[in-house]
Backbone as CSV, one residue per row, in Angstrom:
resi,resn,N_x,N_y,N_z,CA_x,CA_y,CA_z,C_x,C_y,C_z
1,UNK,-85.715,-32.508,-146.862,-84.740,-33.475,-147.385,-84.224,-32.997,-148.744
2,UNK,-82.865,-32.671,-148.648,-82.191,-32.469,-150.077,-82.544,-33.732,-151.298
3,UNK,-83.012,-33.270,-152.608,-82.886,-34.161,-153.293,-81.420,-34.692,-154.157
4,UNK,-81.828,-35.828,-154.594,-80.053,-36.001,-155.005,-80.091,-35.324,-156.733
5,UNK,-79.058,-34.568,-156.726,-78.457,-33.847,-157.973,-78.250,-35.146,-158.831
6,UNK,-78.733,-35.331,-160.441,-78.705,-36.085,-161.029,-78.142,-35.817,-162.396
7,UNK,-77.113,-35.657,-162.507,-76.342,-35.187,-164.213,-76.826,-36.663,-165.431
8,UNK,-77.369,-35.736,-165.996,-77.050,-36.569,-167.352,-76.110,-36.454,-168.825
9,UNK,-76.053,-37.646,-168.949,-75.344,-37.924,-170.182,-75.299,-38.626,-170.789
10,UNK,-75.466,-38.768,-172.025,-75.371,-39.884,-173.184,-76.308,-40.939,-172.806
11,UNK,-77.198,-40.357,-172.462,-78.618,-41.108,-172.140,-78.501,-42.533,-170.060
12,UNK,-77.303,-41.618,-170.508,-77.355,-42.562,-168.552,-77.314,-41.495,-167.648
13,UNK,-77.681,-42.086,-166.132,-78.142,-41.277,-164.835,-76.844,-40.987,-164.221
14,UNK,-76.151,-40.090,-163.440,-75.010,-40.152,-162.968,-75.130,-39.264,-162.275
15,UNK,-74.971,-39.286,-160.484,-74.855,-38.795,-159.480,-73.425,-38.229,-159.090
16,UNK,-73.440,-36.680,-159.561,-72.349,-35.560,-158.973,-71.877,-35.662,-157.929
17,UNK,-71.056,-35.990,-157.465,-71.012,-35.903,-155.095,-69.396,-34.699,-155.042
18,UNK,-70.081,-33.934,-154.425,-69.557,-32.608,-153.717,-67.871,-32.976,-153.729
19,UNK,-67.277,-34.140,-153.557,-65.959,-34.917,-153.895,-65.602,-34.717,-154.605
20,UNK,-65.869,-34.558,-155.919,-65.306,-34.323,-157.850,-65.922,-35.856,-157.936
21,UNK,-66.154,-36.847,-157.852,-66.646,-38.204,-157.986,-67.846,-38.280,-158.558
22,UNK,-68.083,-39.045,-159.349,-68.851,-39.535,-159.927,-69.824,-40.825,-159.799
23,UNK,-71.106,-41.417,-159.531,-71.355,-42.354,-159.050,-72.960,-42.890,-160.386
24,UNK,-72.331,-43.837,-160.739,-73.157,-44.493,-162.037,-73.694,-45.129,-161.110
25,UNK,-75.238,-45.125,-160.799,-75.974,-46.031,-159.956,-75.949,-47.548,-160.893
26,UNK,-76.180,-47.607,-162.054,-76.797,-48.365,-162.779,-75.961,-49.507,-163.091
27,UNK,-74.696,-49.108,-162.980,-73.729,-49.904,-162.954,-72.513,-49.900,-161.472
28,UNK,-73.249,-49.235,-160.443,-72.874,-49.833,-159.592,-70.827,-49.584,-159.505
29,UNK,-71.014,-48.212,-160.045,-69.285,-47.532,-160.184,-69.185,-46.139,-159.852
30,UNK,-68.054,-46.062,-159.109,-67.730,-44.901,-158.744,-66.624,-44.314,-159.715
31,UNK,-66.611,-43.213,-160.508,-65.287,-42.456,-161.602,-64.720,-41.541,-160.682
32,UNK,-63.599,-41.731,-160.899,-62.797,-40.789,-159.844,-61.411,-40.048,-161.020
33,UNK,-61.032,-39.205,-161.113,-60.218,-38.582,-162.073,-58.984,-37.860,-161.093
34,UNK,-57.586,-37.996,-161.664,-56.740,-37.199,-161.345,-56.491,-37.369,-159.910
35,UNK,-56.349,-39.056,-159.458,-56.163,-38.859,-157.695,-55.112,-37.579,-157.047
36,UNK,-53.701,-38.151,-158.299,-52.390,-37.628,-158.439,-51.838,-38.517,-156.763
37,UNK,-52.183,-39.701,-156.381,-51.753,-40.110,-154.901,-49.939,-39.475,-154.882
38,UNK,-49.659,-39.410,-153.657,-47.902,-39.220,-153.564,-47.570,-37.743,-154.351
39,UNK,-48.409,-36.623,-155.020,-47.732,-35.728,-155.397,-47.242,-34.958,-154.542
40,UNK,-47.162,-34.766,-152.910,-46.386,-33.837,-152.143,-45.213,-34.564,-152.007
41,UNK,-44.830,-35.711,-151.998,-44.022,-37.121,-151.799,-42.847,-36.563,-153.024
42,UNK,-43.611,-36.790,-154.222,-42.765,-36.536,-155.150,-42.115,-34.863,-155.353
43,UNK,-42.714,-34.295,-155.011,-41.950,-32.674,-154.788,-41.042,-32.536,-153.694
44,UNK,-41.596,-33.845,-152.466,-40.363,-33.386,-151.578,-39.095,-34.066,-151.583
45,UNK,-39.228,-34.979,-152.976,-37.913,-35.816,-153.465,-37.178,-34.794,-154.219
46,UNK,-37.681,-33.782,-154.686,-37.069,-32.551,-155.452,-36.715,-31.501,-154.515
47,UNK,-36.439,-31.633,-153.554,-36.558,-30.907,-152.509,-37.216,-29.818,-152.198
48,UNK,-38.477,-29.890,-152.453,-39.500,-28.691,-151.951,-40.396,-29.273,-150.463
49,UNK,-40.010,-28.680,-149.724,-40.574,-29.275,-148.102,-41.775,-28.916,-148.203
50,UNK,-42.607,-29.945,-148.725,-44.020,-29.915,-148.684,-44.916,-30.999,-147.559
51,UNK,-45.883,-30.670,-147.107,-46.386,-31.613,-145.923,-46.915,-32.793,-146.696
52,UNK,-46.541,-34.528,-146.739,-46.609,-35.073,-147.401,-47.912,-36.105,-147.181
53,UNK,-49.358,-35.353,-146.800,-50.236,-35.791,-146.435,-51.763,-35.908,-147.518
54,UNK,-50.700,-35.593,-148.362,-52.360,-35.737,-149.784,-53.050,-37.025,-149.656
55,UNK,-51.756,-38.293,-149.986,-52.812,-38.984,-150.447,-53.444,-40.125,-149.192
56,UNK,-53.307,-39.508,-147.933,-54.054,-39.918,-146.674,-55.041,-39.147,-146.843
57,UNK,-55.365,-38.134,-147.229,-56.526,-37.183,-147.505,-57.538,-37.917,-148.596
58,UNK,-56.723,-37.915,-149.755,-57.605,-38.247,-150.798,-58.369,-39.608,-150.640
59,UNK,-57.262,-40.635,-149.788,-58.298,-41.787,-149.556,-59.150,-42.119,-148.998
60,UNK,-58.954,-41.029,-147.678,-60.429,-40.528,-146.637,-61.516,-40.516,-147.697
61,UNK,-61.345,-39.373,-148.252,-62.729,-38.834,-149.770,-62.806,-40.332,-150.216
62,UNK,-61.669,-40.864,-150.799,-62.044,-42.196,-151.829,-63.097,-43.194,-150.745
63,UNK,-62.362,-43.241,-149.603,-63.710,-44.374,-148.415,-64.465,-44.012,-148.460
64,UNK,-64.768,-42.364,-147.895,-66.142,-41.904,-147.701,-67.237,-42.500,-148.805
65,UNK,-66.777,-42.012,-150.022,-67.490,-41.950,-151.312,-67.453,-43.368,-151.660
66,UNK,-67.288,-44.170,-151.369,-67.708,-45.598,-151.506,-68.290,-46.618,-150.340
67,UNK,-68.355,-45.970,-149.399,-68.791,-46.246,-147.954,-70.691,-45.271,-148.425
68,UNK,-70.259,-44.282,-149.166,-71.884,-43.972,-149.200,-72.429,-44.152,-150.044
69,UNK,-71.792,-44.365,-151.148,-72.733,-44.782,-152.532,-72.597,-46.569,-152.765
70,UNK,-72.020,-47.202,-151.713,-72.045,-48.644,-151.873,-71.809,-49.305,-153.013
71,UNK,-70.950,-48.427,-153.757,-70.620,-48.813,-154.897,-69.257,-50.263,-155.029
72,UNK,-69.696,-50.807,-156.028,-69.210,-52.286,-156.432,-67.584,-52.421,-157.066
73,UNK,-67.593,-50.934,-157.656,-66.393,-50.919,-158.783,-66.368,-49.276,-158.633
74,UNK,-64.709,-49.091,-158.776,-64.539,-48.164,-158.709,-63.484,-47.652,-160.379
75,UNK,-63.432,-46.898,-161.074,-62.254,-46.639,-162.019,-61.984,-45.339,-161.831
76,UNK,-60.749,-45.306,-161.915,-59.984,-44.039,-161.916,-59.583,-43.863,-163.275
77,UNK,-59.871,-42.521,-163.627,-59.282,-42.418,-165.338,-57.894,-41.602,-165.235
78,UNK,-57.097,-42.229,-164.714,-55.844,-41.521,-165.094,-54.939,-40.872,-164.089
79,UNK,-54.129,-40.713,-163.953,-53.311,-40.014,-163.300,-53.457,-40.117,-162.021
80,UNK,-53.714,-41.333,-161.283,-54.053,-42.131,-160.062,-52.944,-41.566,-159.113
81,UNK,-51.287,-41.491,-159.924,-50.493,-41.225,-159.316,-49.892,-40.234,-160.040
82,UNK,-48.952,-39.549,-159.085,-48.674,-38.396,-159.514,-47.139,-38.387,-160.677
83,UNK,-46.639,-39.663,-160.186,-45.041,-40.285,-160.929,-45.601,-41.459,-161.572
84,UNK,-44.589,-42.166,-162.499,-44.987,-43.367,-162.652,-44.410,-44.385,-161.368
85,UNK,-43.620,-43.914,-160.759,-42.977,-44.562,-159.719,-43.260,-44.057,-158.695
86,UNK,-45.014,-43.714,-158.249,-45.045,-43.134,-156.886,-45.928,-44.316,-156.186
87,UNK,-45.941,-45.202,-156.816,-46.514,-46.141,-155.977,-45.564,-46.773,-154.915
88,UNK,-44.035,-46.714,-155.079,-43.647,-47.234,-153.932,-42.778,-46.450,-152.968
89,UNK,-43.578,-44.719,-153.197,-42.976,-43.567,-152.085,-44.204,-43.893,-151.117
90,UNK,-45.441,-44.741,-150.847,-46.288,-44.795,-150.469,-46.422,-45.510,-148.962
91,UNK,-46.352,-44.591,-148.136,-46.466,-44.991,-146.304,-46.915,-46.651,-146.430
92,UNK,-46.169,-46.839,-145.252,-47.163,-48.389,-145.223,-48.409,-48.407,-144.840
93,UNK,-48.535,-47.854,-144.276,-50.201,-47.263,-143.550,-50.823,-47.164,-144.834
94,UNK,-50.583,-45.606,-145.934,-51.681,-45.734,-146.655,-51.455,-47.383,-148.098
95,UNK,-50.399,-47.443,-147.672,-50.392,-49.158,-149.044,-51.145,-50.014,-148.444
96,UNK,-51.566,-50.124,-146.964,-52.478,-50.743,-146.440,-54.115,-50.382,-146.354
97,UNK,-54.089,-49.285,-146.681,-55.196,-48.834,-147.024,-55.917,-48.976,-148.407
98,UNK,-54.959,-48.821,-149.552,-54.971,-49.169,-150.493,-55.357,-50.853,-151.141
99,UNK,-54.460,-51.388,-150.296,-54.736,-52.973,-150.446,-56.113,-53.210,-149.729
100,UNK,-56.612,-52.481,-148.630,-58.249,-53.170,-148.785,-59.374,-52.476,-149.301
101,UNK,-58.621,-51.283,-149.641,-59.428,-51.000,-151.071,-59.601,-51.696,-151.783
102,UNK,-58.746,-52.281,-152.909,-58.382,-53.349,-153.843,-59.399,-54.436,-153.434
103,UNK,-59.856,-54.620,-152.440,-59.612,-56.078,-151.851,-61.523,-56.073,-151.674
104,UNK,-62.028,-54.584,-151.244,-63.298,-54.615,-150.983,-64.305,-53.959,-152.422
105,UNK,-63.603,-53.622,-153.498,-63.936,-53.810,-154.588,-63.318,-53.606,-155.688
106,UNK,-63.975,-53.982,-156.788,-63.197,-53.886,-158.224,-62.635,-52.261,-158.444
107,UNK,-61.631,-52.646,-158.670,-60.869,-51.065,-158.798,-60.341,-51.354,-160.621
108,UNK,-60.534,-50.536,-161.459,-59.795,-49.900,-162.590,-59.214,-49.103,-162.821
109,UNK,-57.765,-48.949,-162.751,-57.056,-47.731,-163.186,-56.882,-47.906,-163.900
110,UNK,-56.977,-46.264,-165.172,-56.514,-46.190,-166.386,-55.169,-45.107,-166.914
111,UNK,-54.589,-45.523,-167.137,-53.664,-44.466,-167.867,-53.382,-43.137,-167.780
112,UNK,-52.685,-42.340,-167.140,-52.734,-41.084,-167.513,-51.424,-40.807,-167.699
113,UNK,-51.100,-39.664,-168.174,-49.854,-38.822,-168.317,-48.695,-38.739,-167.734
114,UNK,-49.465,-38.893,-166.304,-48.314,-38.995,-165.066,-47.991,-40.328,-164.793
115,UNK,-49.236,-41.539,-165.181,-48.843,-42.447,-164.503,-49.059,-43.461,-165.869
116,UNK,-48.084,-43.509,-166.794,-48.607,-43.953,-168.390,-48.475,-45.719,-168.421
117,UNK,-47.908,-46.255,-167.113,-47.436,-47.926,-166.958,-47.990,-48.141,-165.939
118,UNK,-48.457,-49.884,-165.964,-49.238,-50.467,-164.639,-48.168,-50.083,-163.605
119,UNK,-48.821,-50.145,-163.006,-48.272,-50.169,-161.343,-48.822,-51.389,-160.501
120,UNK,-48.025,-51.667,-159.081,-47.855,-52.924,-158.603,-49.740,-52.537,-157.533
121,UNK,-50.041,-51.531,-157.683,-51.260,-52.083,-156.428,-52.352,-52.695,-157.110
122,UNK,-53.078,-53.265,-156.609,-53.990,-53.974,-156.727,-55.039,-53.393,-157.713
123,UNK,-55.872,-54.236,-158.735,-57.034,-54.127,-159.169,-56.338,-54.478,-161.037
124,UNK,-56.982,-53.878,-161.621,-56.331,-53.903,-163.127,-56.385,-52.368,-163.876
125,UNK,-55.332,-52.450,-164.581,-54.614,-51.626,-165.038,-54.753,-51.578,-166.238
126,UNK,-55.707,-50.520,-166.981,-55.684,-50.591,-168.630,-55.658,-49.289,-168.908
127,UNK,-55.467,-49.507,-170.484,-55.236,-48.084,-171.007,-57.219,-47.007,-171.504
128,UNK,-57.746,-47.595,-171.366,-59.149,-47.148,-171.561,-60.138,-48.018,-171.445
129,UNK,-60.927,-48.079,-171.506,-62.549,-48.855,-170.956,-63.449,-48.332,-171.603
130,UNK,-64.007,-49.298,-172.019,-65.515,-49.356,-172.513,-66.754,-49.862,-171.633
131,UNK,-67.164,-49.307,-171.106,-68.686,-49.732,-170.142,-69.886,-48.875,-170.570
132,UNK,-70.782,-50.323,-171.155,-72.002,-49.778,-171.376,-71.996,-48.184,-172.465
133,UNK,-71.057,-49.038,-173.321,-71.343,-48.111,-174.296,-70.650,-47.028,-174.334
134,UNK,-69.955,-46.344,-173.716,-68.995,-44.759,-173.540,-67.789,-45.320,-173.102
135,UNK,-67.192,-44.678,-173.719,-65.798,-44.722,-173.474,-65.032,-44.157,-172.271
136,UNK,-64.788,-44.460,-171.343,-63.745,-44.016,-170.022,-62.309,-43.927,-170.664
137,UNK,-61.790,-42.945,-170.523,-60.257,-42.161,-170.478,-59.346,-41.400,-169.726
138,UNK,-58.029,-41.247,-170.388,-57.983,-39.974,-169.485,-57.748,-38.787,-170.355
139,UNK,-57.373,-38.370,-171.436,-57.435,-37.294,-172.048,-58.827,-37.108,-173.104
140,UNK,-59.054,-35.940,-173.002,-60.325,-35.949,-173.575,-59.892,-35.459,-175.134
141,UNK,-60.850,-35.557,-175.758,-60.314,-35.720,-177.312,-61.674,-35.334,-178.327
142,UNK,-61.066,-34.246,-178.941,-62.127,-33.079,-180.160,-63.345,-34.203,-180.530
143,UNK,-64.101,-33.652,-180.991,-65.086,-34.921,-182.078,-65.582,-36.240,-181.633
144,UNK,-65.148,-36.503,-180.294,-65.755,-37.689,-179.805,-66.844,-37.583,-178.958
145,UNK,-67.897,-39.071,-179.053,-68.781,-38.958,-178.964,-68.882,-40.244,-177.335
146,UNK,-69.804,-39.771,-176.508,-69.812,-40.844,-175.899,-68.568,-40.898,-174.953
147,UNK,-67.503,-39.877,-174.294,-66.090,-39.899,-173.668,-66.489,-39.578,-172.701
148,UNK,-65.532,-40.076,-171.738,-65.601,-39.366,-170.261,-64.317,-39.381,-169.487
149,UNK,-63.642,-37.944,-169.196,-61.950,-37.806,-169.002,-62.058,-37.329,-168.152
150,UNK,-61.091,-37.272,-167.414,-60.399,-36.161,-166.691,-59.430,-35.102,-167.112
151,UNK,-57.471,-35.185,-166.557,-56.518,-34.642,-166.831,-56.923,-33.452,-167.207
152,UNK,-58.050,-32.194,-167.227,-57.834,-31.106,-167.464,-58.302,-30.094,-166.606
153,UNK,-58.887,-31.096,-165.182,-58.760,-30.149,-163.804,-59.552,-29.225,-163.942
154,UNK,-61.307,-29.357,-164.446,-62.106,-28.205,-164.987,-62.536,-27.498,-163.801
155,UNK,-62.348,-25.871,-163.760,-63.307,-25.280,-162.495,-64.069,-23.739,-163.616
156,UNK,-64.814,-23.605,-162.740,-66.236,-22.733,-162.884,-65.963,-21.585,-162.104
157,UNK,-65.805,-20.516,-162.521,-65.775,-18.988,-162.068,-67.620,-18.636,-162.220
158,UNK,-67.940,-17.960,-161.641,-69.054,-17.467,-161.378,-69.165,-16.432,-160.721
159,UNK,-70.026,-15.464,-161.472,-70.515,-13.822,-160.775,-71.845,-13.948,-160.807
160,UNK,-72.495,-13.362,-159.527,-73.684,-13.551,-158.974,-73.771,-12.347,-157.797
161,UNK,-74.544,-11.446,-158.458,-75.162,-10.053,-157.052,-73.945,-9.863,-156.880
162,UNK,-73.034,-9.322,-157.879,-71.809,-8.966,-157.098,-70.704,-9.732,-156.527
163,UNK,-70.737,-11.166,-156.283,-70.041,-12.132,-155.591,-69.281,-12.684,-156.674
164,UNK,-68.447,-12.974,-156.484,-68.089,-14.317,-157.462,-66.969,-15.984,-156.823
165,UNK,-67.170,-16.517,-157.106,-67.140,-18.069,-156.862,-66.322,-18.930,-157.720
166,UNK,-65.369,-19.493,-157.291,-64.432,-20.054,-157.991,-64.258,-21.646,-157.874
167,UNK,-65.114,-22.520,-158.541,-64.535,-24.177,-157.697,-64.587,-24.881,-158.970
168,UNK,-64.254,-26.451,-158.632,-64.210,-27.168,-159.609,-65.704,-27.941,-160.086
169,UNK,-65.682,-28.265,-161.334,-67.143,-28.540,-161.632,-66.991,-30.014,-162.846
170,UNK,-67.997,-30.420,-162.772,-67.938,-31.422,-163.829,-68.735,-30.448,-165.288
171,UNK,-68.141,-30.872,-166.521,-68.419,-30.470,-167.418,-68.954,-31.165,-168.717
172,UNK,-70.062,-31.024,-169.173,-70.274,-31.785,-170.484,-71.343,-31.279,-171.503
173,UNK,-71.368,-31.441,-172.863,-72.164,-31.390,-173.538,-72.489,-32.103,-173.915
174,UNK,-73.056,-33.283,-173.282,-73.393,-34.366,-173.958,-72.844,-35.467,-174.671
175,UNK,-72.016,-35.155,-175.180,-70.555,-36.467,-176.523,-69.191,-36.419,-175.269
176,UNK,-68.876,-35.231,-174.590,-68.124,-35.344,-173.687,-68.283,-34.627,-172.776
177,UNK,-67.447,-35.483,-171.958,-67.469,-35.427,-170.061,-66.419,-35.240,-169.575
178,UNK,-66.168,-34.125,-169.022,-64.869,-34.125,-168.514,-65.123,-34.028,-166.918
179,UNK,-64.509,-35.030,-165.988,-65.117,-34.912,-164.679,-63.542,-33.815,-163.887
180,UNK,-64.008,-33.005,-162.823,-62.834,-32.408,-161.797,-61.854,-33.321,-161.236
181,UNK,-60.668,-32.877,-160.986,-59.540,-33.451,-160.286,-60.017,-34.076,-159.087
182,UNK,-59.480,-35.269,-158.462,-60.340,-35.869,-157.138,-59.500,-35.187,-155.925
183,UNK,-57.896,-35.653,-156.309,-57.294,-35.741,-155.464,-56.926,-34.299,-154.597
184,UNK,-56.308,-34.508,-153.335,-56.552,-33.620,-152.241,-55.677,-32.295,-152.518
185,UNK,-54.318,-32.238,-153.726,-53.525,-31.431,-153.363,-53.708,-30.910,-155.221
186,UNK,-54.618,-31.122,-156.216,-54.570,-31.058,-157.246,-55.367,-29.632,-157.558
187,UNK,-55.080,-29.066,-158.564,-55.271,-27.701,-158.596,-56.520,-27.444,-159.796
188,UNK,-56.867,-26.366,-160.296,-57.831,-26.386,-161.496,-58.100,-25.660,-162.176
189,UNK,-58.630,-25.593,-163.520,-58.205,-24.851,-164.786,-59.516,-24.264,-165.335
190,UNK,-59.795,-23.042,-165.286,-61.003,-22.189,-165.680,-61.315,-22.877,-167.336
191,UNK,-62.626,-23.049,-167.481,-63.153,-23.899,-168.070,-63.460,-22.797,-169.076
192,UNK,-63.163,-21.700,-168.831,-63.346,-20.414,-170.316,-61.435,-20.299,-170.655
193,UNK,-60.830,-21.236,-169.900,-59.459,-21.290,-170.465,-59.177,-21.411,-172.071
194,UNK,-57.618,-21.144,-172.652,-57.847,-22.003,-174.190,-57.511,-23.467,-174.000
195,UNK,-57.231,-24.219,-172.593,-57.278,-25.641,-172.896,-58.108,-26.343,-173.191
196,UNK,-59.570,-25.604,-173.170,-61.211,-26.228,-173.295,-60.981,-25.564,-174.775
197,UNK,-60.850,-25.012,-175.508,-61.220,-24.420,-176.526,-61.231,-25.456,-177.528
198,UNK,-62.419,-25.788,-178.404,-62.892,-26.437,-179.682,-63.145,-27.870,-178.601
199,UNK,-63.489,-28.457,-177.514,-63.669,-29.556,-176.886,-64.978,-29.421,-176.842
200,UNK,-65.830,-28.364,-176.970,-67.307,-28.483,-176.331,-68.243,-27.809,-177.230
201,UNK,-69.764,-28.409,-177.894,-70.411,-28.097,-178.385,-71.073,-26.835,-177.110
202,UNK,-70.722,-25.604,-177.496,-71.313,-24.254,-176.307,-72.988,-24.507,-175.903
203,UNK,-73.492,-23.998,-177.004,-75.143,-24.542,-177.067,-75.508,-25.224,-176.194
204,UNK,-74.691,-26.469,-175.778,-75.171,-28.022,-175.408,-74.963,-28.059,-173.869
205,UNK,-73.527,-26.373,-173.800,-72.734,-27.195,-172.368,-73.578,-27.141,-170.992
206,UNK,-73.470,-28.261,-170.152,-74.077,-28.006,-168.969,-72.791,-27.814,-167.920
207,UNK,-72.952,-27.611,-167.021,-71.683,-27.162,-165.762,-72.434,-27.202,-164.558
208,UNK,-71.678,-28.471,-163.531,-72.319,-28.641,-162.117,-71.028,-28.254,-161.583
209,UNK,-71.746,-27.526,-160.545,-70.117,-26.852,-159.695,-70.158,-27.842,-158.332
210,UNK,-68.559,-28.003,-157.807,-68.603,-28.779,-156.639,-69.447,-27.960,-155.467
211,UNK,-69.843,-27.891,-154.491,-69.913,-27.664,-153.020,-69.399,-27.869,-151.794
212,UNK,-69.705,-27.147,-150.867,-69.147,-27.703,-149.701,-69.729,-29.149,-149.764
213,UNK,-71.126,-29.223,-149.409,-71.873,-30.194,-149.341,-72.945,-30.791,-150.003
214,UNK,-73.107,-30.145,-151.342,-73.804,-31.094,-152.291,-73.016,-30.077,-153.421
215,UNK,-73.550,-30.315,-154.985,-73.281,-29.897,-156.084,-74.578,-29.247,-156.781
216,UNK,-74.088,-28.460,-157.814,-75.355,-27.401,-158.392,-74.864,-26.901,-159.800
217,UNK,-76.049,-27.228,-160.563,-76.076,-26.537,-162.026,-76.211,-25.250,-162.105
218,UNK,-75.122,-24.756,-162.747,-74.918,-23.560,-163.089,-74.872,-22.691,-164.410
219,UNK,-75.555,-21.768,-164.489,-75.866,-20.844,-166.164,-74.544,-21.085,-166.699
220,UNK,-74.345,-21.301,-168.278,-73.256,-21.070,-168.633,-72.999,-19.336,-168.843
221,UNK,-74.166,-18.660,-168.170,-74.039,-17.137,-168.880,-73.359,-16.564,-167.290
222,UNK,-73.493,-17.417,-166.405,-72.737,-16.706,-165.406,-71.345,-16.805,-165.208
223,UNK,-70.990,-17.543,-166.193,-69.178,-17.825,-166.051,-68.486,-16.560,-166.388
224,UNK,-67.529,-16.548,-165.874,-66.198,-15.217,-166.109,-64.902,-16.222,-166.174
225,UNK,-64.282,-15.256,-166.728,-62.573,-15.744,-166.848,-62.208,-15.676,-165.466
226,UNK,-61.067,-16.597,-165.244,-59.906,-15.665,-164.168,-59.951,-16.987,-163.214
């Protein structure tokens, strides 16, 4: 029997799932970062013929991952959608999916870049959160203590016997957390990039990489660029 991967931070328990998701047993919440719902939607309004099936994908992952961690509350930090106006490029099928989302638990969306104004679906809509002490966001920010963001799409390069390995990972040293992109069509940003640069006490950093099917702590001495 696999045991369950257990990240810590800022003195609470928090379960990694192979998804980019995040699952606070203790409070009974699932963190989800960067759905981006509707971003093939919105490129193919620009006319790039893209297959417009992300965010039927991403909500599969979003059920699964709350269908298994039985979680109560869910928050998204940010960038839920990919426009501020992509909530109503949204199939009726998946707005129906959405609405019993809403409907079968507390949902929080927060703010992001892409999506900086409430939107009409269900749950509540704020610009940041405070639970139990740490701060939920969506941009992560120098010197703070106690944060937990998304918007910077962290992945983990790794060389090992010759191999090397490229996926997305959750990242933290402890004061901050930056969790991976959730959503199905969202891309990701080498964590020896300069967009991480001055965000992370080095010493401190830990790095869980996604999996096919579970997640795993990884040396910070095995990272490479690229």
């Amino acid at each position: 029997m696999t045991e369950t991967p257990i990240l810590r931070f800022a003195g609470n328990n928090f379960e990694p799932l192979p998804s980019g998701g995040l699952y606070w047993h203790a409070q009974q919440t699932l963190l989800v970062a960067d759905l981006h719902f509707e971003k093939m939607a919105s490129f193919a309004r620009r006319g790039q013929m893209l297959p417009p099936y992300d965010t039927g994908l991403t909500l599969a992952r979003l059920e699964a991952d709350l269908r298994r961690t039985g979680a109560k509350r869910m928050v998204s930090l940010g960038d839920s959608f990919h426009r501020a106006d992509a909530s109503s490029l949204l199939t009726n099928s998946d707005r129906m999916r959405l609405d019993t989302l809403t409907d079968l638990v507390e949902c929080i969306w927060l703010s992001g870049n892409h999506d900086p104004a409430p939107h009409s679906i269900g749950g509540t809509c704020l610009p940041d959160l405070m639970l139990d002490g740490l701060i939920l966001t969506h941009e992560p920010k120098r010197g703070a203590t106690g944060l937990m963001a998304g918007h910077l799409h962290p992945a983990a390069h790794i060389h090992i016997e010759g191999r090397s390995t490229r996926r997305p990972c959750f990242v933290h040293d402890n004061r901050l957390l930056i969790l991976p992109a959730y959503g199905a069509s969202t891309g990701s940003i080498n964590i020896l990039s300069p967009a991480f640069v001055g965000l992370f006490h080095w010493p401190a950093l830990e790095v869980t990489m996604l999996g096919k099917d579970r997640t795993y702590p990884v040396s910070t001495k095995r990272l490479v660029r690229g």
